[in-house]
N, C-alpha and C positions, 0 to 999 in steps of 0.2 A: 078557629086558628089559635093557637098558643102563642100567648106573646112572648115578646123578650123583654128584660131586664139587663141592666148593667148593674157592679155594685164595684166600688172603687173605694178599695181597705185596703188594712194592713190583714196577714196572716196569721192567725194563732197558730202554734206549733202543736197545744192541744184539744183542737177540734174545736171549742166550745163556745169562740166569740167570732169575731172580724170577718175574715171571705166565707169562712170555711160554713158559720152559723147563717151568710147571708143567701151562699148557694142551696145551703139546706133547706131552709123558709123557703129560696121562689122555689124550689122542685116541689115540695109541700103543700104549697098555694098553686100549682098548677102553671107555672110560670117557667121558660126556657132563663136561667142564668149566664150570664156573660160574666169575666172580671176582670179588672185592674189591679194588680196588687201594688201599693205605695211603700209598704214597710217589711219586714221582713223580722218576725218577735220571736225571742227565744223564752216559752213560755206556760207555765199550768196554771193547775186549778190555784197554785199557792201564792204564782205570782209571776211577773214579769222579770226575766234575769239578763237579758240582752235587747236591744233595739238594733236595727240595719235598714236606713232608709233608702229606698231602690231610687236611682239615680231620676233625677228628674228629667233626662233628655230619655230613660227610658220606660218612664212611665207616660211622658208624651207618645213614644213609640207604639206603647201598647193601647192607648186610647185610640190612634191614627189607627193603627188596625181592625180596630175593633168599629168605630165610626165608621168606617171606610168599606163597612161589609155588611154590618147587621141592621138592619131598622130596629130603636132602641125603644121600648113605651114608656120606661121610667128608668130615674138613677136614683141609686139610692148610694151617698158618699159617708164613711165612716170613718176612722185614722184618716188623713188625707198625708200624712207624710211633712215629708221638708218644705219651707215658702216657698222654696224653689219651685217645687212638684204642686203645689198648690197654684202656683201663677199659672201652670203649664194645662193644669187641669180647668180653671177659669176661663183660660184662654181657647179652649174647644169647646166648651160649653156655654159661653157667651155667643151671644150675634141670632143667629136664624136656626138655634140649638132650640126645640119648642118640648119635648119632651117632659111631663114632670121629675121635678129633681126632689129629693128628700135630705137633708143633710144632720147627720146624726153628731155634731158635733163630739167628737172622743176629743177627750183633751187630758183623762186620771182613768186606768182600768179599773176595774171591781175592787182588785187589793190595792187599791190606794197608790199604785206606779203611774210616774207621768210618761204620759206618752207624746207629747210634744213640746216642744223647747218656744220659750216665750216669743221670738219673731215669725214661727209657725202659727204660733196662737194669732198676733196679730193678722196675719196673712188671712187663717180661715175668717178673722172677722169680718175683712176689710174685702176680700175677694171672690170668698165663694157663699157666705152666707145671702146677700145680695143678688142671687143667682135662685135660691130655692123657692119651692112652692110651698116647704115644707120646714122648717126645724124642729130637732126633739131633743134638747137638752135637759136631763132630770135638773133638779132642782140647784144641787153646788154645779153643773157646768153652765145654768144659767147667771149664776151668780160670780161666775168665775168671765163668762162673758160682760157684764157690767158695771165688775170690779167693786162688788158688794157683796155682805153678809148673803148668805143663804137664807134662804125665804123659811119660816119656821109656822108659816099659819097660810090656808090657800087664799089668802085678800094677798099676802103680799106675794106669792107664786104667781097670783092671775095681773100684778103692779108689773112683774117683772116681764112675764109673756109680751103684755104689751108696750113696756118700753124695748122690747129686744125687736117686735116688730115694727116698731118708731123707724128704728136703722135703717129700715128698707125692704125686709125680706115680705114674703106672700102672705105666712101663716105661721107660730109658734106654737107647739104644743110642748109645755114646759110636766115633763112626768115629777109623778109623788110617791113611787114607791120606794126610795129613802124614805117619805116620811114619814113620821107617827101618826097612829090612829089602826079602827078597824077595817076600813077600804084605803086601800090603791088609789088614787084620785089626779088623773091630769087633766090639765087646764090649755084650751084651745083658743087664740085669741085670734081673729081672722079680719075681712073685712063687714061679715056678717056680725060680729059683736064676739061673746063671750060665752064657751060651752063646757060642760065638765063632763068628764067622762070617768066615773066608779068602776071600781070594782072590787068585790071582796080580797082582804089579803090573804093569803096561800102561807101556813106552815111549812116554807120549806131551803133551806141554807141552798139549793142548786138554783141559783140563781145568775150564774155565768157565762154571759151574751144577751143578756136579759134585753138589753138597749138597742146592741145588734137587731137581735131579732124583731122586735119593736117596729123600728124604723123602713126594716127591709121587709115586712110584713105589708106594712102602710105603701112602700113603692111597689110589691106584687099586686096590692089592690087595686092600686092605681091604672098598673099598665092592665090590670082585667076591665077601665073605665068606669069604676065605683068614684063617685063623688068623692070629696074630702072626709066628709065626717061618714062617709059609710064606712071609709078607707081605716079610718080609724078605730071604727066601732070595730068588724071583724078584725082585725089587729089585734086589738085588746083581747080578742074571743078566743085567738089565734094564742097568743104569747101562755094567758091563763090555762087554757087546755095542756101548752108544752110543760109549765110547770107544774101540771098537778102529775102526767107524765113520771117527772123527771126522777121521780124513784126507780121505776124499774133500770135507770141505768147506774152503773157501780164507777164513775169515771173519777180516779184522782184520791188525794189526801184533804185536799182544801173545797174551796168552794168550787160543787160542782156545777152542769151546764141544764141546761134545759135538755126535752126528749121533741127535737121537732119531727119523728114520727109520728104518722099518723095509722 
């Protein structure tokens, strides 16, 4: 049987990050997609030019429906929108909600646009991180979560994974493909201890959704009932495949998106 998936974003307008990247991943991983949309972005490869965040009484609406219908195997949460929509969203997913949840903290798009306003920020910290089985914030949103310097060496990315899961949450996988060096490199911190997971870096500027994808790869593997670190492994296998890909597509002026064709 084919599972389902939720994914509970904001919209890219061009295809390449948010629901649009997360529907694409679970149909790719073999996965039935459901979703939420929080925000509503006017937006390319070059950058974010509008924000519109979908009201919070109807992104409850659209959860209640969607809970209300589908047996769900994993969420994978990404923009989450306004505190408002963030409360509304903790608030269905707390209690006897047992499903694994992944929560991809967006808080800066790829071109450096913020995409949620500082008592948002607080909100995802305080509301919905405490709910995951899972976090993937690259290196500056973990840093952006602890109100520190960005981790410039993987001692101190693997310092921050595990004060971020101090907080509360299941498991932190803090990504390093911001950072320098010749592999890719993130860092898993869980209640099994401390795990790295390589990978060669990729020549290539399409890079946009990279995170999306990431995260909602790791919740397709999940609802397939891959362990954690299996979930991650193919994830990573998954993400590195779409961008060597990502030539054959021609999308945009700026930075473009990954090929989740298979």
């Amino acid at each position: 049987m084919i599972p389902n998936a939720l994914t509970i974003a904001g919209s890219d307008s061009s295809g390449g990050a948010g629901i649009q990247a997360d529907l694409k991943t679970f149909s790719a991983l073999g996965v039935y997609g459901a979703s939420v949309v929080t925000a509503l972005t006017a937006q390319n490869t070059q950058g974010v030019a509008a924000i519109h965040d979908v009201p919070a009484g109807f992104v409850a609406a659209q959860l209640d429906a969607v809970l209300g219908d589908l047996s769900i195997q994993a969420v994978k949460i990404g923009m989450a929108g306004s505190a408002a929509a963030i409360a509304a969203i903790a608030a269905r997913l707390s209690g006897d909600f047992d499903a694994p949840i992944v929560v991809d903290p967006v808080m800066v798009a790829t071109s450096g646009d913020a995409l949620l306003g500082p008592d948002a920020e607080q909100a995802l910290s305080n509301a919905l991180i405490p709910l995951a089985r899972l976090i993937t914030p690259n290196a500056q949103e973990a840093a952006r979560l602890l109100g520190c310097p960005p981790a410039e060496d993987l001692e101190t990315m693997e310092t921050h994974a595990a004060a971020l899961r101090a907080r509360g949450t299941h498991a932190v996988l803090v990504t390093g493909g911001d950072m320098a060096g010749a592999q890719a490199v993130d860092i898993l911190v869980d209640a099994e201890g401390s795990s790295r997971f390589a990978g060669d870096r990729l020549a290539t500027g399409n890079t946009h959704g990279s995170g999306c994808t990431l995260s909602s790869a790791i919740a397709a593997n999940l609802a397939h009932g891959q362990s954690l670190r299996q979930a991650i492994e193919a994830a990573k296998a998954f993400v590195s495949e779409s961008l060597v890909r990502s030539g054959e597509l021609s999308v945009g002026k700026g930075r473009g998106p990954l090929n989740h064709l298979r």
